[in-house]
Structure formats: C-alpha cells, structure tokens
C-alpha positions in Angstrom: 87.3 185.3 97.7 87.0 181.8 99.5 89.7 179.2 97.8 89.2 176.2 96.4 91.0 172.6 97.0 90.1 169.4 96.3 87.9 166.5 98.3 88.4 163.0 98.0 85.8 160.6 98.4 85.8 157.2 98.5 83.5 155.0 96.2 83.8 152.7 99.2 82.1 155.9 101.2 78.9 156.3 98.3 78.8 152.2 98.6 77.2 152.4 102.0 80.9 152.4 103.5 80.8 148.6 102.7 79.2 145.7 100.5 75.8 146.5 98.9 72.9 143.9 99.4 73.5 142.9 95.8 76.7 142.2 96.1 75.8 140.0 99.9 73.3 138.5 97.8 76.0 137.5 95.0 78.2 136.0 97.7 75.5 133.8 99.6 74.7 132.7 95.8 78.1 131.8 95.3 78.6 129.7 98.0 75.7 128.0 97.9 77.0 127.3 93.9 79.9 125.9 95.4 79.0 123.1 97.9 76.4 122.1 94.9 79.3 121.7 92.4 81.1 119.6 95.7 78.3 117.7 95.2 77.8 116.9 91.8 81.6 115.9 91.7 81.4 113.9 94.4 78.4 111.9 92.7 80.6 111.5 89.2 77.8 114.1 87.7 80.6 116.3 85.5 78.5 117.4 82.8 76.3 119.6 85.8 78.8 120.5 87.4 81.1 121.8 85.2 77.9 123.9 83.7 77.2 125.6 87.6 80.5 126.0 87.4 80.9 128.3 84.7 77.8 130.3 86.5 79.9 130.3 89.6 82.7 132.2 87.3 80.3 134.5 86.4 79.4 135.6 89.7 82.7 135.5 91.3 83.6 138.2 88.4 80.9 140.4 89.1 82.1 140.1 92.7 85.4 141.3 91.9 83.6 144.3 89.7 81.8 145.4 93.1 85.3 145.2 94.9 87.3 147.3 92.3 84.7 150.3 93.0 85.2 150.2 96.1 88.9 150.9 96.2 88.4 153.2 93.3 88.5 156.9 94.5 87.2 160.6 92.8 87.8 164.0 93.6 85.1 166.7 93.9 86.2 170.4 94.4 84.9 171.8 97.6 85.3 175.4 99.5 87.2 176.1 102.2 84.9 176.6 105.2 85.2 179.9 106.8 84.4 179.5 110.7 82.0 182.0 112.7 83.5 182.6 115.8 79.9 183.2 117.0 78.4 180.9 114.7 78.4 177.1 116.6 79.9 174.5 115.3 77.8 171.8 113.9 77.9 168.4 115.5 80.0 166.1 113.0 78.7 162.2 112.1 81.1 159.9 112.8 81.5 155.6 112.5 83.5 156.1 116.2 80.4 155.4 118.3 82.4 156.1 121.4 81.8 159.5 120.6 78.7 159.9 118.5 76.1 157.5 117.0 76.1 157.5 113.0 72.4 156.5 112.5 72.7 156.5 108.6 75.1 156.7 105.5 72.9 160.1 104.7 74.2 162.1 107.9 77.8 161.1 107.0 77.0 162.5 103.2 75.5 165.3 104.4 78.1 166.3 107.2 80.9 165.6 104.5 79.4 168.1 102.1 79.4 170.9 105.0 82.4 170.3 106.5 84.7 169.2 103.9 85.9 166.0 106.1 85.9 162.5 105.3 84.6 160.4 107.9 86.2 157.3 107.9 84.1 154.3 105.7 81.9 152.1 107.9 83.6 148.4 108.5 82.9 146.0 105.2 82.2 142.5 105.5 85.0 140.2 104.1 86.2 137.0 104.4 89.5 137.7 106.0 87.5 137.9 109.6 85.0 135.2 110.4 82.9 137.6 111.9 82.7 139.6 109.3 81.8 137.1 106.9 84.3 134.8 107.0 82.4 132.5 108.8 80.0 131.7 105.9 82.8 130.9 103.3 83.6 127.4 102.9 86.8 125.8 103.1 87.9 122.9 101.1 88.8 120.1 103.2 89.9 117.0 101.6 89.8 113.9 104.0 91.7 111.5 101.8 94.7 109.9 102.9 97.3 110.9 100.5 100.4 108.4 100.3 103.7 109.6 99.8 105.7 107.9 97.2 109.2 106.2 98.9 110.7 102.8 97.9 109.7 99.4 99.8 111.0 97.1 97.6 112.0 93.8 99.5 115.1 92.2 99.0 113.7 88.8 99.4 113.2 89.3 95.9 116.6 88.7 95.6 117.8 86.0 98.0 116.3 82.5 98.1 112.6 82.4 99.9 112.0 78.4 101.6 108.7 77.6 102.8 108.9 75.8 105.7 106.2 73.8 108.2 108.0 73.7 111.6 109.4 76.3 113.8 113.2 74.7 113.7 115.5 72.3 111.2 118.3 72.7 109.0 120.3 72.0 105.9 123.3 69.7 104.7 125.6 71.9 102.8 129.1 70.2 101.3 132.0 71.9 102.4 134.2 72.8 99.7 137.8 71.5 99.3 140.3 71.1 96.5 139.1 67.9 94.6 142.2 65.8 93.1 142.5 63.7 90.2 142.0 60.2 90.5 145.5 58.5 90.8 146.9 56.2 87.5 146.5 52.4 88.2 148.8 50.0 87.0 148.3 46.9 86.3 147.9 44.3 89.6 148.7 47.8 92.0 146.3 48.2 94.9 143.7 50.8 94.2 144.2 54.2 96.5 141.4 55.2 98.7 140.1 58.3 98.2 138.9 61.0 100.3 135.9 61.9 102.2 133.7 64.9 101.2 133.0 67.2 104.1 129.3 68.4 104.8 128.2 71.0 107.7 125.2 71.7 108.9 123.0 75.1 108.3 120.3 75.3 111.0 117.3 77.5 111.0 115.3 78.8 114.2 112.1 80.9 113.6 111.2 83.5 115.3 108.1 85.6 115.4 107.6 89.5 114.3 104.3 91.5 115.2 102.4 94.4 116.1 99.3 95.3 116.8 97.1 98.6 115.5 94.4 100.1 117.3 91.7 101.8 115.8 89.0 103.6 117.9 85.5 102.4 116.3 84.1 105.9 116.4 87.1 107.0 114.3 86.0 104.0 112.1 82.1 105.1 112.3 82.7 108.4 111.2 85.5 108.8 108.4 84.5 108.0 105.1 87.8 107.3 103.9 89.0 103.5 103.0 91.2 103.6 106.4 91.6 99.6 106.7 92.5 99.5 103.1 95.0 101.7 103.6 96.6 100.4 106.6 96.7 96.9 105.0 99.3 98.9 102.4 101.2 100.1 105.2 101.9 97.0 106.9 102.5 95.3 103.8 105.4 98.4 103.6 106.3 97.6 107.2 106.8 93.9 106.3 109.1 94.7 103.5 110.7 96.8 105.8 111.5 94.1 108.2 112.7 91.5 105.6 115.0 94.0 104.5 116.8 94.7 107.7 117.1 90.6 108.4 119.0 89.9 105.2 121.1 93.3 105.4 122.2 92.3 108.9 123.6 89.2 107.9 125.2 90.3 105.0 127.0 93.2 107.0 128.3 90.1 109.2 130.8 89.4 106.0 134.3 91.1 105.9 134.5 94.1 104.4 136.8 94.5 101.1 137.9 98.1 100.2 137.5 99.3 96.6 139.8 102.1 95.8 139.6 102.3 91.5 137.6 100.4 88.7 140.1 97.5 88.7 139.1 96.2 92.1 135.5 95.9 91.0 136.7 93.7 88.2 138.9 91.6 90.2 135.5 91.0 92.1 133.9 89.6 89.5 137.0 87.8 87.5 138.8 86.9 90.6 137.1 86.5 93.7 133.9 85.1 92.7 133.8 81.6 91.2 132.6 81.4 87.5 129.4 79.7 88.1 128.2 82.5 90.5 130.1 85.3 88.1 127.2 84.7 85.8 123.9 84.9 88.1 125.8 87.9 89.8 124.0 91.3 90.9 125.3 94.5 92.5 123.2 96.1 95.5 124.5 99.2 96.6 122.7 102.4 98.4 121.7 106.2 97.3 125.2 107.5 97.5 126.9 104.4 96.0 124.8 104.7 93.5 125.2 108.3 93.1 129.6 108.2 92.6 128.7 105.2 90.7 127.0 106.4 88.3 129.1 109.4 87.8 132.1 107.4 86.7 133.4 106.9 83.2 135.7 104.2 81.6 139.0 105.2 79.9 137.0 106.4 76.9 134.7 108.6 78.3 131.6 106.7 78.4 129.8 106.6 81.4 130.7 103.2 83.4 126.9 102.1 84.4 124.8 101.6 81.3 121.3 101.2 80.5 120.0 97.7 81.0 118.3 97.5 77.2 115.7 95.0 78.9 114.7 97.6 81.3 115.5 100.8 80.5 115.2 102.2 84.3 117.3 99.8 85.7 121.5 100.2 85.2 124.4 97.9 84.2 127.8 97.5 85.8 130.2 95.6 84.1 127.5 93.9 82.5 125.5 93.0 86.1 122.2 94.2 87.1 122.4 97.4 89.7 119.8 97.2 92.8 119.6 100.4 94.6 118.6 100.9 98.4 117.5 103.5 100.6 120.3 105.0 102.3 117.5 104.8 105.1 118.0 101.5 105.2 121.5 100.4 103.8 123.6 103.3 105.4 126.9 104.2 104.7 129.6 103.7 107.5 132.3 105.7 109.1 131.4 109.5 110.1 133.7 111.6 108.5 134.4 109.8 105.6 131.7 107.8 104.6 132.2 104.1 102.9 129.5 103.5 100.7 128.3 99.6 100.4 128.8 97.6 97.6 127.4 93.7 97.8 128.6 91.7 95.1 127.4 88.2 94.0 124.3 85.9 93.6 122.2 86.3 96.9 120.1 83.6 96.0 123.2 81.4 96.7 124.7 83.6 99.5 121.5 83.7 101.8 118.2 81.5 102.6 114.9 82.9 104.4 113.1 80.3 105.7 109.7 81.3 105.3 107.5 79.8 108.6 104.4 81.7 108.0 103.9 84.8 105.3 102.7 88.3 107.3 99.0 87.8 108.0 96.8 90.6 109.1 93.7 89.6 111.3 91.4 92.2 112.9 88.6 91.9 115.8 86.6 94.6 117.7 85.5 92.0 120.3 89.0 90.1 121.5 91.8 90.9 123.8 90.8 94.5 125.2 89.0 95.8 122.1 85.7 95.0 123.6 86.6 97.1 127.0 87.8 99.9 124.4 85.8 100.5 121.9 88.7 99.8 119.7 89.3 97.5 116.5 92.7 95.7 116.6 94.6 95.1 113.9 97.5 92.5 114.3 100.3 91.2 112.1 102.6 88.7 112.2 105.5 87.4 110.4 107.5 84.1 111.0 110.7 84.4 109.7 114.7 83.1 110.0 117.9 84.6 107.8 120.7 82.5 107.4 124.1 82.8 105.6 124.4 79.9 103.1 127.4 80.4 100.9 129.6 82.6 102.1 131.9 82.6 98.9 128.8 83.5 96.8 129.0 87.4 97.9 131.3 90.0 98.4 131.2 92.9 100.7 132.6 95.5 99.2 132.6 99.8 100.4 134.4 102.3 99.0 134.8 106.1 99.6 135.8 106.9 96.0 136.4 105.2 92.9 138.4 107.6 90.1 137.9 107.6 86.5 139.9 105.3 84.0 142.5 106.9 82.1 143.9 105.5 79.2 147.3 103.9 79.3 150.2 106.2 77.5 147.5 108.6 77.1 148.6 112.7 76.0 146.2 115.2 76.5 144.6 116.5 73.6 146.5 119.8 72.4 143.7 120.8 70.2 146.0 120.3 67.0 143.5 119.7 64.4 146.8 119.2 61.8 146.7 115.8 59.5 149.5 114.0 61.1 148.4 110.8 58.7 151.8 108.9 56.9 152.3 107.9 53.4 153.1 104.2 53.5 154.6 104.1 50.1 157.3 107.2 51.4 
C-alpha cells in the first residue's frame, strides 16, 4: 500500500518561478506613468496629472495582486516514490546550472510531479537589485535647495545705525556731572562764576568685512535651481551674523553685575538706570536665560514674563520688551556653572554703528581669476565701526539662578477649607 503525504508548491513555482509578462508589462507601464505625472506637475498641469495618477493607483494595485500570488502557497497530495534498485534514476531539472541546465519551466513541472521534490523557484526580477530590475525604477530626486529655519535677526535693530561718508571722525558727547543750583544773589554781591561742562570725544574708525564665493560656471550651466538667489539670502544671514558679533563684543566689554533673586532685576531698572532711559529700556538675554526666565513666578504664582498684548509672540519683563538670542551667538560663561547674560537698558543710547557702506554683493565671471577658472565670483563687503556711547544707558547683568518670590509672612496652605470669617458686630 504506497503512503500518502503532502506536496507544497509554490504559486511562485506555476508563475514561471518569477514575474509574468503581464505583470513586466504593468511595471514598464507604471513607470513610464510616473515620469509623465513628474511632468505635468512640473508644468502646473494638476488637473492631468492628478487623473494619470489615479491610473497609476490602479496599476500599482494590480501589481501588488500579482505579488500576493506569488508568496501564496497550496498543497497537492502526492505518493511516496518507491525506488527500483535496478530501475535508474531519472535525471532531475534543476535552476543550479552548475550542475544541470533547466531549459523550461515544463521540465521543472514535470520532474516535480515524478519525483515529489521542489526545485527551488527561478530568480524574479525586483526592484531591490538593479540588475534585476531595479535599474529601470525611478528615483525621486529633488534638486531644490531647502533652507533650514534658524534665527538671523540683527541686533542693529536695536542700537542706533549712523550713516556716515568718510572712513574716520567722531562725536562730542557731554560728560555727565552733578549740576548745582544757581547760588542766591543779594543785592550789590558779586555774581559767582559757574562751572564748566565737560565734553569727551567718541571716535569712530571703519573698517572693512568681506568674502568672496566662487561658483564654477558649469555648476551654474547645469543646475536649474535659483542658486544666486539663494546665496544672496545667505550672505544677507552672514551679514546679520557679523553685525551681531560687533555690538555683542562691546557690550561684553561692560562689568558684569550678578543677579541672584527678582529683587536685583528691579533695582536694575528703579535704581541703577536713570529714569529717562528706564522708559525706552529693553532686556536681551540668550536661549537659556530665557529659558529659567521664563519659568519663574511672582509671589502670587503668576508666571513673571507676560505676554506682550501688542505682540503676542514676544514677552514682558517687568513691563520691558524681552529680545532673545541664539545661545550660538550670545553664550553663556563659566563651564561648570553657567552665567546666563542679561543686558539691560536702551541700546540705542548705549551703542552707535557707524554705518560706512551697507553689505553690497557684486558678481563677475571675467575679473580677478574667474576668467582663468571658469568660475563666477561673488563678493561682499561691509563697512562698519561699533562704539560704546553711553555707558550708563545699559547694564550687564548674568545670573546662574533666580528663585521664585515668596510672599512675605506667608503659611503654607493646610488645606483647611473651614470658614474662618469674623462677625464684626461680636
């Protein structure tokens, strides 16, 4: 009585061992769908390409139709063979062509049927392996130059900017000293003479800050991309950039006052700063000022920096606008315990950027060495000079830590909800 057991086949095996012609031909169509629907988006035609792209859909799942088959498997019931020692064995089909040539998918049927044995599928194509198809898939490969979104806002927004038309000069500023009254005259007395006002001098000295970019003209030739736009926003960046490290390296020229609790911030502003510049007065801090500022509350809970209700986005402190810089370009100092800046005061008053020449960007692909290159250069320059003005107008403040208020002859809440209210007639 010969036993039975079970054969598995592949559907993958009745497929040819790989992809059929229809579904080749349903790939080639695909792709050729694809780099048409490119096209029409690329030419702003929507409406045609949105409708080859619901044919593309279409295809793709009739694709993934022929792939499911072909991981699918069936089993068929089969005999075991009994061998004939005198009966030889018949040569077996195999996809190893190191040991015997499979001319056709029939011999491998055929020689699976007699012996029982399932020759291993036949290589498919896929995209995995460019050979085997992958070479014919398209890739999407976007050229555009994708900016990253970081802050460049210039300070010399907030100092005093004064055009100037020569490379040196400077500025009378009074010197301030304590003004007295004028003295009583009596009748017939000699008037006193009074005293001199002081002035000092604030020179300027402009220097010059460039660069130049070169470009190879085949690069320019072949990209389609708006690459001179682009690099006119990135030196524009790099400008901002260089005003801003000017202006913060005469202000970290100032002494340094520590700031330990809330009350030192206000004696800033009531104390230290004169009442004139108290009311034009801004705070400029970094990322990680910012940061344990705006954690801190006020002896009744509420948070200390508030919403500035003409610009939501921006923050109050004390009632003064907050400015926040990079840590990237305003860093904290010390190393193991960082101090975190905190500038306060009107900068208009405090520093002066005499402005020689604004950045201007020229390019030639004939000049300089550019015609021996190949090359476009692209130069900027900048003429610029920082000064301090009034040193009294700012205050250079860091801290490591700034606690919350607390309530004086404050008692922690017990929770007792009782009605501790007094009768005022009893």
């Amino acid at each position: 009585m010969k036993q039975k057991k079970l054969l598995r086949l592949d559907i993958q095996f009745f497929a040819g061992g790989g992809m059929s012609k229809k579904e080749r031909e349903l790939r080639q169509t695909l792709a050729e769908k694809r780099t048409k629907i490119e096209a029409l988006t690329d030419e702003g035609k929507m409406d045609e390409a949105k409708k080859l792209l619901a044919e593309a859909q279409q295809i793709k799942d009739q694709i993934q139709t022929y792939e499911d088959l072909r991981n699918m498997q069936v089993s068929y019931a089969q005999e075991e063979p009994q061998h004939d020692p005198e009966t030889k064995t018949p040569q077996q089909a195999t996809d190893d062509i190191a040991e015997t040539e499979v001319k056709n998918h029939v011999q491998l049927f055929a020689h699976a049927l007699r012996t029982g044995k399932v020759p291993q599928p036949l290589a498919a194509m896929k995209e995995g392996v460019d050979e085997d198809g992958g070479l014919i898939v398209p890739q999407d490969i976007s050229t555009k130059i994708n900016e990253k979104r970081r802050q460049f806002d210039t300070l010399a927004n907030l100092v005093d900017v004064i055009p100037v038309s020569t490379n040196k000069g400077s500025r009378v500023l009074e010197k301030l000293s304590d003004i007295t009254p004028l003295a009583n005259l009596e009748e017939l007395e000699n008037i006193e003479e009074l005293e001199n006002p002081k002035f000092e001098n604030i020179k300027y000295n402009i220097k010059d800050y460039a660069g130049i970019l070169v470009l190879s003209n085949d690069l320019l030739a072949d990209t389609k991309e708006a690459l001179l736009q682009y690099l006119t926003t990135w030196l524009a960046k790099k400008s901002a950039v260089t005003r801003n490290t000017l202006i913060l390296n005469q202000l970290g020229t100032l002494a340094k006052t520590t700031v330990s609790k809330q009350d030192d911030i206000k004696d800033i502003l009531n104390v230290k700063l004169d009442p004139a510049i108290n009311a034009t007065t801004k705070v400029v801090t970094n990322q990680s000022g910012f940061n344990m500022l705006d954690k801190l509350k006020d002896a009744f809970g509420r948070y200390l920096l508030q919403p500035n209700p003409t610009d939501p986005t921006k923050k109050l402190l004390f009632g003064k606008p907050v400015s926040v810089i990079s840590d990237k370009y305003l860093p904290s100092s010390g190393t193991k315990t960082p101090k975190h800046p905190l500038i306060i005061g009107d900068l208009k008053e405090a520093v002066k950027l005499f402005d020689r020449q604004q950045y201007s960007i020229l390019t030639t692909n004939v000049g300089g060495k550019a015609f021996y290159r190949n090359s476009t250069d692209v130069r900027i320059i900048e003429r610029e000079d920082v000064v301090l003005w009034d040193t009294d107008a700012v205050v250079y403040a860091e801290f490591t830590s700034i606690k919350d208020a607390v309530p004086d002859n404050e008692t922690p809440s017990t929770g007792d909800t009782e009605d501790k209210s007094v009768d005022v007639g009893k």
